[in-house]
DRENVO-234855 format. One line per 5 residues: for each residue z, x, y of C-alpha. Coordinates in steps of 0.02 Angstrom, whole numbers, plus 32768, in hexadecimal, padded with zeros to 4 digits. Layout:
<recs>
Z/X/Y; ...
</recs>
This chain:
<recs>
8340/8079/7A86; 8358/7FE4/7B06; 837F/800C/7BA4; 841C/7FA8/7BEB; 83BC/7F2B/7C4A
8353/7F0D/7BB5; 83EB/7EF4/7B5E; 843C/7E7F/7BEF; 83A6/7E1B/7BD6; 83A3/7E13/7B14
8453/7DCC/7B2D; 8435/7D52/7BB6; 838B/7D2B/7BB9; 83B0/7C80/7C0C; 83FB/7CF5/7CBD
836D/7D5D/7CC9; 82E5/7CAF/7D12; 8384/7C7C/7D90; 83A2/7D24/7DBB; 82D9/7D48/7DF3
82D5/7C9D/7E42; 8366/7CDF/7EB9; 832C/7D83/7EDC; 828B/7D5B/7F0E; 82BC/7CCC/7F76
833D/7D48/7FE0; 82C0/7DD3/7FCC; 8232/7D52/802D; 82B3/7D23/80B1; 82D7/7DDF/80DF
8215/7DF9/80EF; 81F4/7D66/814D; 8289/7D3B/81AA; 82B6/7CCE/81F8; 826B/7C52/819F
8287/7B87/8185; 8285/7B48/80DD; 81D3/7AF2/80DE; 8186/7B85/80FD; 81F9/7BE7/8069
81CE/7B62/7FFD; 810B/7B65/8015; 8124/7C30/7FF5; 8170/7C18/7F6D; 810B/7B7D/7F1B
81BB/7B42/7F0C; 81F0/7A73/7F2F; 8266/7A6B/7FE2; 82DF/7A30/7F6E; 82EA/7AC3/7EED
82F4/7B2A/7F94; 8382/7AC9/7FDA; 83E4/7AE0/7F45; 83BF/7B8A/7F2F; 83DB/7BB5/7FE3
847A/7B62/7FF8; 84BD/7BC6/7F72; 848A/7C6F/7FCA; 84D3/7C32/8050; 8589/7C06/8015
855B/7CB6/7FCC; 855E/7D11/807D; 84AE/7D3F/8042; 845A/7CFA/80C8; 847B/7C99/8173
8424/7C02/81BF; 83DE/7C0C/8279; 8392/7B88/82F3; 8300/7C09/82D5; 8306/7C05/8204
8354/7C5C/817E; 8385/7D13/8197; 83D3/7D8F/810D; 8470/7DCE/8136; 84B4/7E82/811C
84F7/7E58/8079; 8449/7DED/8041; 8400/7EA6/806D; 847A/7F02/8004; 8450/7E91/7F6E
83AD/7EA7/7F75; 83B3/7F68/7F7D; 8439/7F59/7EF7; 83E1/7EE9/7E7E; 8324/7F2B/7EA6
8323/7F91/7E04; 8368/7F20/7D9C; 8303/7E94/7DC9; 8265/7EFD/7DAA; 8297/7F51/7D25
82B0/7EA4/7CC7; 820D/7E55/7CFA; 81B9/7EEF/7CB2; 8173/7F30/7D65; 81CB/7FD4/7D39
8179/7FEF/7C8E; 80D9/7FAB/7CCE; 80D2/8030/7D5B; 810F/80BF/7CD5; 806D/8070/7C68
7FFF/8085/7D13; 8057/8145/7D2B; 8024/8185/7C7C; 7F71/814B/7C6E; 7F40/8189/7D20
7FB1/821C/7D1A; 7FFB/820B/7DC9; 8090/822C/7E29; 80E9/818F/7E12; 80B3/80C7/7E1E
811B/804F/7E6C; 80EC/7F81/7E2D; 811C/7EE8/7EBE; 813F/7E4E/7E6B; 80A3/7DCC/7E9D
7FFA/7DB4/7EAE; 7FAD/7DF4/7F5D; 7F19/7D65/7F63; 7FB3/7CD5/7F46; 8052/7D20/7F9F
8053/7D48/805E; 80F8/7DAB/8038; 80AE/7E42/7FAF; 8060/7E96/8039; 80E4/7E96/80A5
8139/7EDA/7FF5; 80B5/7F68/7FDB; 80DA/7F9A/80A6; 8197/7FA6/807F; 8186/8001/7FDB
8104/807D/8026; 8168/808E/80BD; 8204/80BC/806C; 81AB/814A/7FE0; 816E/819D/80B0
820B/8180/80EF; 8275/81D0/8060; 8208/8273/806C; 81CB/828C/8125; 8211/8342/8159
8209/839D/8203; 8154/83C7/8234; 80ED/835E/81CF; 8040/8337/81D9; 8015/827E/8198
7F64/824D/8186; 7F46/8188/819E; 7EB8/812E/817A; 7E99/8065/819B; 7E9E/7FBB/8146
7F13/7F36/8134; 7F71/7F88/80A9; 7FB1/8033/810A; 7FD3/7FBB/81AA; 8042/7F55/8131
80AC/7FF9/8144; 80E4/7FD9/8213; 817C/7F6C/8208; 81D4/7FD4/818C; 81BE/8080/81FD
8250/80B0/8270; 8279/816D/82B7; 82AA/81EA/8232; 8317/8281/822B; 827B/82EB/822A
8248/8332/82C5; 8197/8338/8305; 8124/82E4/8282; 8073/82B5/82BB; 8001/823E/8273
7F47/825D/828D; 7EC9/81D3/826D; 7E62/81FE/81C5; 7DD6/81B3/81F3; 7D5C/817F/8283
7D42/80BB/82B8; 7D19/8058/8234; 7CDC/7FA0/8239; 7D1F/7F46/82C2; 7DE0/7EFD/82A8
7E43/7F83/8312; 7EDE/7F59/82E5; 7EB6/7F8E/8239; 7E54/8038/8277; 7E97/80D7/8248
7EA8/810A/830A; 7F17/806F/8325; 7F89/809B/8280; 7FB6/8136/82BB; 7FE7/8105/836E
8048/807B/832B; 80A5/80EC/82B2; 80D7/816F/832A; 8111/80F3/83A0; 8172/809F/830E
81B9/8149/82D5; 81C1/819C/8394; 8146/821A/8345; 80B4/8268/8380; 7FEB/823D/836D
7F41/8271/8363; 7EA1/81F4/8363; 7DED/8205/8338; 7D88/8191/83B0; 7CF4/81BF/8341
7C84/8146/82EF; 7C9B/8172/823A; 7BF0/816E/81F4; 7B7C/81F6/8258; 7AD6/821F/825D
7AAD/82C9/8201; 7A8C/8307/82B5; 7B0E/82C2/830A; 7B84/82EC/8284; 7B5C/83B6/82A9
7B60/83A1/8366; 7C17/8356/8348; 7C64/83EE/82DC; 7C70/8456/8375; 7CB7/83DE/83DA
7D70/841F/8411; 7DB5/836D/83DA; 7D63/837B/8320; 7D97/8439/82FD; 7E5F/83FB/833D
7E4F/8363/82BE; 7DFB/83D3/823B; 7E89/8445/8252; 7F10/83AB/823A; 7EB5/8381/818A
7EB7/841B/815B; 7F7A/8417/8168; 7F9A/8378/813C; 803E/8363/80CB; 8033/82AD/80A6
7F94/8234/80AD; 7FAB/816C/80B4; 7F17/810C/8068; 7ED0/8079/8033; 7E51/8063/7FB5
7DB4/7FFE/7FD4; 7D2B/7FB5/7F4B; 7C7C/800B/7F82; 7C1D/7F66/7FBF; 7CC5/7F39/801F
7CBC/7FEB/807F; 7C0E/7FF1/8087; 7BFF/7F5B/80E9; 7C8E/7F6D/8144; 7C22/8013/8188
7B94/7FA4/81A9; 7B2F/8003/8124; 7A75/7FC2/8111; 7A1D/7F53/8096; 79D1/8012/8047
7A6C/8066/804A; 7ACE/7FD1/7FF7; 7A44/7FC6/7F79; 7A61/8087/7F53; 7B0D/8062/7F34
7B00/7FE5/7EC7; 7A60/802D/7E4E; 7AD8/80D6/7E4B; 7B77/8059/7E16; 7BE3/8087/7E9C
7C8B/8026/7E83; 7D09/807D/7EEF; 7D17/80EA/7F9B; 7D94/815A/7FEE; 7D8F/81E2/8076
7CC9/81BB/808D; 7CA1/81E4/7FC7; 7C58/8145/7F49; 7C90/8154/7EA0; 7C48/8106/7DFB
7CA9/80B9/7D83; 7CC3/815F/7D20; 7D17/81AA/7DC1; 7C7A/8210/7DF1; 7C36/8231/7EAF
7B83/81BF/7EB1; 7B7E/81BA/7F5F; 7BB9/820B/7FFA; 7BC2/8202/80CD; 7BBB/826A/8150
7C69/8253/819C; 7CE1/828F/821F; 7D7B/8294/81BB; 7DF3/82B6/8132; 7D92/82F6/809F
7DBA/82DE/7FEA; 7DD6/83A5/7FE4; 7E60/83A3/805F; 7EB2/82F4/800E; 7EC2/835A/7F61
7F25/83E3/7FB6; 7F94/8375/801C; 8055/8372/7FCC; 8053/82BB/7FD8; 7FDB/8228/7FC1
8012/818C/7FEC; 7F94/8100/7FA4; 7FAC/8040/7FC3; 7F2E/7FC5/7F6A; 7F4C/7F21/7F34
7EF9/7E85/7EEF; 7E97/7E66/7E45; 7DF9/7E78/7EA9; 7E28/7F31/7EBA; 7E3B/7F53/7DF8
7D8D/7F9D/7DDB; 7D98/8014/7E67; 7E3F/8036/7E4B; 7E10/807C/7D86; 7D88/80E8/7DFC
7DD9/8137/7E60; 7E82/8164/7E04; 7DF6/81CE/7DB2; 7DF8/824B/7E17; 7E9A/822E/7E7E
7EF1/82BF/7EA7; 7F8C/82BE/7E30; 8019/82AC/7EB5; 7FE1/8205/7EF1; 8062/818E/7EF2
8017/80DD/7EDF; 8056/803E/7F0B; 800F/7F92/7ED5; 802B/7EE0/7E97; 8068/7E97/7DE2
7FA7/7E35/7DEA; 7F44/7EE1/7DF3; 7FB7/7F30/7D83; 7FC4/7ECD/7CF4; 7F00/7EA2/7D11
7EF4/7F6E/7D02; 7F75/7F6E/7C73; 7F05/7EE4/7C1D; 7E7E/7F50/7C17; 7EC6/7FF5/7BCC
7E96/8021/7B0A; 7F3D/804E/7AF8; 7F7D/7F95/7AF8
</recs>
């Protein structure tokens, strides 16, 4: 049975191109406001003409409002975009693609961004919005929210603002890691809770330990008051990294990246290396949240994006606990959707 925006579309097939060409160009000027034209256009791969025309019409619209700064969406551009959101992705078949992506890993729910992360400056400022809104919609008084780092979860800042729930803390996941801070766990979280006027808890550990200093560190009153955080963590926010890409970001060795790769590691999360059949191969000695604690958290949070990602995507969704909620881009998920026997 069609739904009715299959059936819209049936009908007017020739509305559904104009009607995507709008949306996105409104939906790009709310994310990157204010913006001038040239810069839209070059977004967009769109001529300064098509976005004059296209423009001008939003704007006779009340859609949007011209500055000496750029373009800026105005209250009634936001509405629409709320408004039309489901339409718009229900009839470019992000909707049933993410359904497709829900089924064969058997999570919580998948939510698709229109784009392609590697081409389009705007999808992960998409992926931040979307993610931001599923925490948003279900923080609650008292909650413990586990963070860990990478440019995906940061994508998350601009769309946090205080909440009606009281008292939520975030605690850093993980120890330092590489050496961007602004994209370090112990930077997320302070950045959060100022965002959110919430509290916060940071691990100025180095993530990877020794086997000796690892069991020095477990007694340290810091460690056992972040253990105890993990252990009552309600929601975790993650990325997911490809095993080479983590292991050098951790500075690993010529040996231990030649371990990796005879065991056919492919994906990592929470300090574990996965195979392509979802199975531990390798694992480090870390201060942090472990995979236990992750699987008995009420929500997981999981932002990954980019074709690049695909093969340690179909790792790790292995063995993902089931009430991960996982946002990504309409490149990795049709590249995943490509690749499933069931097409």
């Amino acid at each position: 049975m069609l739904s009715v925006p299959e059936a819209q579309q049936r009908l007017l097939p020739e509305m559904y191109p104009l009607l995507q060409t709008r949306y996105r160009i409104l939906q790009t000027i709310q994310l990157m406001q204010p913006i001038g034209r040239r810069t839209l256009a070059e977004s967009l791969k769109m001529t300064e003409r098509e976005i004059r025309k296209e423009t001008d019409i939003l704007r006779e619209q009340g859609l949007l409002d011209s500055q000496k700064s750029g373009m800026v969406c105005t209250d009634d551009g936001e509405e629409v975009i709320e408004k039309l959101r489901t339409l718009v992705y229900e009839w470019s078949g992000l909707t049933q693609l993410a359904k497709l992506l829900e089924k064969h890993f058997g999570l919580q729910h998948v939510i698709v961004v229109p784009g392609d992360y590697n081409e389009d400056d705007t999808v992960l400022t998409l992926l931040g919005k979307e993610a931001a809104q599923v925490f948003m919609s279900s923080s609650f008084n008292g909650q413990v929210v586990a963070v860990t780092g990478g440019k995906s979860v940061a994508s998350l800042t601009p769309f946090l603002h205080p909440a009606h729930a009281q008292n939520i803390t975030f605690v850093a996941a993980r120890g330092g890691i590489g050496h961007e801070m602004q994209m370090q766990a112990n930077t997320l979280v302070a950045t959060f809770a100022m965002q959110m006027d919430a509290q916060y808890r940071t691990l100025f550990l180095p993530e990877h330990l020794s086997e000796q200093a690892y069991q020095a560190m477990l007694t340290e009153p810091m460690v056992t008051e972040m253990m105890n955080y993990y252990e009552r963590a309600d929601c975790v926010i993650h990325g997911i990294g490809s095993a080479e890409e983590m292991a050098l970001r951790r500075n690993s060795s010529p040996e231990d990246l030649r371990i990796l790769e005879e065991k056919g590691a492919v994906s990592e999360a929470f300090g574990y290396y996965f195979n392509a059949a979802g199975e531990i191969v390798h694992r480090i000695r870390t201060i942090g949240i472990q995979l236990e604690q992750v699987q008995e958290s009420k929500q997981v949070i999981a932002v990954a994006a980019g074709k690049q990602k695909v093969k340690a995507m179909l790792s790790y969704f292995k063995v993902a606990p089931k009430q991960t909620i996982f946002i990504t881009d309409e490149a990795a998920a049709k590249a995943i959707a490509e690749g499933l026997p069931s097409l």
